[in-house]
N, C-alpha and C positions, 0 to 999 in steps of 0.2 A: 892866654888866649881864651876867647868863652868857647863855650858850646856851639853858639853859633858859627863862630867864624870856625875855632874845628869841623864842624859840619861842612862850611862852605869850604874849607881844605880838601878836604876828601873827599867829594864831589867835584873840585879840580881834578886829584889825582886818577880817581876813577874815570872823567871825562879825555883826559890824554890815552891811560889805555885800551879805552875803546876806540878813540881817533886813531892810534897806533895800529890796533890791530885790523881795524877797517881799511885801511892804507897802505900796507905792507908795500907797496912800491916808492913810499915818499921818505926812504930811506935818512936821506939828511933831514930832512924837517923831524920823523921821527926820534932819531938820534937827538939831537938840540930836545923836544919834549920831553923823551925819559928823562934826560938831564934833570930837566928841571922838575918832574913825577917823583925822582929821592926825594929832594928837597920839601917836598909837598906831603908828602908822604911820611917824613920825617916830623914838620910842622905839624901834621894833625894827629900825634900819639903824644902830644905833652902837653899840657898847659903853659909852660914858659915860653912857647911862641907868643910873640906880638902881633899884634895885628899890621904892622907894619910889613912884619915878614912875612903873610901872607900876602899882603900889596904887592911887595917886591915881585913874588914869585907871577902873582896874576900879572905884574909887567913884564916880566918875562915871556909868559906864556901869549900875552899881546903880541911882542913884540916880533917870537915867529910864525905866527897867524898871520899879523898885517905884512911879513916881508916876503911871507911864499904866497898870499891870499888863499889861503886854507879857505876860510871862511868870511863871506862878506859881515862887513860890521859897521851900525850904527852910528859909532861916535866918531871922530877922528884922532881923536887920543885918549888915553887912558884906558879902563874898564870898563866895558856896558854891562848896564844889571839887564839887559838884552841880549848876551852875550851867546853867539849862535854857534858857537864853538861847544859851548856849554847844552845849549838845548840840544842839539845833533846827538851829542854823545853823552847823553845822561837817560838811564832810563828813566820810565815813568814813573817808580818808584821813588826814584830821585828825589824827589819836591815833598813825599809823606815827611 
């Protein structure tokens, strides 16, 4: 995995726990996120992550956005580099 995409890992994982703790009433939706925050979080302390397996996991993290509607979004499938899941919960610093 580059730098990059570890960066964009961990501005994932960081963006769920702030969605988390913002929400403390969306219990299942929460629950399904941490799930997949190990994973992400796991992904961005190695280099032998793939960039695939950050795909995966941002499909993941799609997939329960688009099925509780967390968050309205862009595309109809896949990942938006729009992704408003992501700008909500990242701070400003985020993007340095």
């Amino acid at each position: 995995m580059t730098n990059w995409d570890r960066r964009e890992a961990d501005i994932l994982a960081d963006a769920i726990a702030k969605h988390c703790r913002k929400q403390p009433s969306q219990t299942l939706e929460n629950n399904l996120l941490l799930a997949i925050r190990g994973k992400v979080n796991q992904a961005s302390q190695t280099v032998n992550t793939t960039f695939a397996e950050l795909s995966f996991v941002r499909s993941q993290t799609c997939a329960v956005c688009r099925q509780y509607q967390l968050y309205e979004c862009d595309v109809p499938q896949g990942w938006s580099k729009n992704c408003e899941f992501i700008r909500v919960n990242t701070t400003e610093f985020g993007s340095l």
